[in-house]
C-alpha positions as CSV (number, residue, x, y, z in Angstrom):
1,X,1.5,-10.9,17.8
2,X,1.0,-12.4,14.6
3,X,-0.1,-11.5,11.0
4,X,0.3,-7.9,9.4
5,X,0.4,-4.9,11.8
6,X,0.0,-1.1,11.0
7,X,3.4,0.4,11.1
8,X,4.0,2.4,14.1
9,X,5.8,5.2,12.4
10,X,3.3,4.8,9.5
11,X,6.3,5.2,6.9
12,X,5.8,2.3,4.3
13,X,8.9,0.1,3.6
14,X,9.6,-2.1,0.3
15,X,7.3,-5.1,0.7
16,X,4.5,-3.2,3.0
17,X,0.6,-4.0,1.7
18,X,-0.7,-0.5,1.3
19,X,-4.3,0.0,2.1
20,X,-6.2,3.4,1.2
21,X,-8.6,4.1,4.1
22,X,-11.6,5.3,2.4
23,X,-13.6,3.6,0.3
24,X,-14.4,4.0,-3.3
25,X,-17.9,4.8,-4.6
26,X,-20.3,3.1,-6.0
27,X,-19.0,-0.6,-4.1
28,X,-17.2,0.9,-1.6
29,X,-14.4,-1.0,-1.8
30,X,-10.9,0.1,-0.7
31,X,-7.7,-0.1,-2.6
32,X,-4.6,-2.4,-1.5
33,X,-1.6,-2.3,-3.3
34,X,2.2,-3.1,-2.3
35,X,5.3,-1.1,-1.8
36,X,8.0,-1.8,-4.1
37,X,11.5,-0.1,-4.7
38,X,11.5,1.0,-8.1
39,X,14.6,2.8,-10.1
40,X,15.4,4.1,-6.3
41,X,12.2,5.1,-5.3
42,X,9.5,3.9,-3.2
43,X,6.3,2.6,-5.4
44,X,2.8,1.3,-4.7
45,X,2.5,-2.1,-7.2
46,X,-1.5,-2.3,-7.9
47,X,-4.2,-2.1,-10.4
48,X,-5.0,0.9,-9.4
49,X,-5.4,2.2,-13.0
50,X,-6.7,-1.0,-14.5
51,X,-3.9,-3.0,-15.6
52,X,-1.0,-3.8,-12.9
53,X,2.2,-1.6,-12.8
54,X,3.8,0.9,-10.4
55,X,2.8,4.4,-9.2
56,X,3.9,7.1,-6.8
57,X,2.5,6.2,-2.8
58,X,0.2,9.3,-2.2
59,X,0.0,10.3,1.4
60,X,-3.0,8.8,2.7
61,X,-2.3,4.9,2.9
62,X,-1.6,2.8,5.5
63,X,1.1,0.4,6.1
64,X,1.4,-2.8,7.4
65,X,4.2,-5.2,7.5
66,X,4.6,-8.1,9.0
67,X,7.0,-9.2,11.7
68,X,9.6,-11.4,11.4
């Protein structure tokens, strides 16, 4: 196996891509973002609102990592 694989446990770790499964009107485009450890807690590092910084991961997104 190679590349980035859904995490089985589906628990995102520091470094994960995040990807929100639905899309986003009027595109349709999904939202990626990464997982990063921030001031002990687990992140999502995006532009999700329009500039790039750090939010709290909502419970919907899918990890992947990939193997060493």
């Amino acid at each position: 196996q190679r590349g980035w694989l859904a995490r089985e446990d589906g628990l995102p770790r520091p470094g994960d891509i995040l990807v929100w499964p639905f899309t986003y009107p009027p595109r349709g485009t999904q939202h990626i973002g990464i997982a990063v450890q921030q001031n002990g807690r687990l992140m999502l590092l995006s532009n999700l609102s329009g500039t790039l910084g750090t939010v709290p991961i909502q419970p919907g997104y899918l990890a992947f990592h990939k193997p060493l």
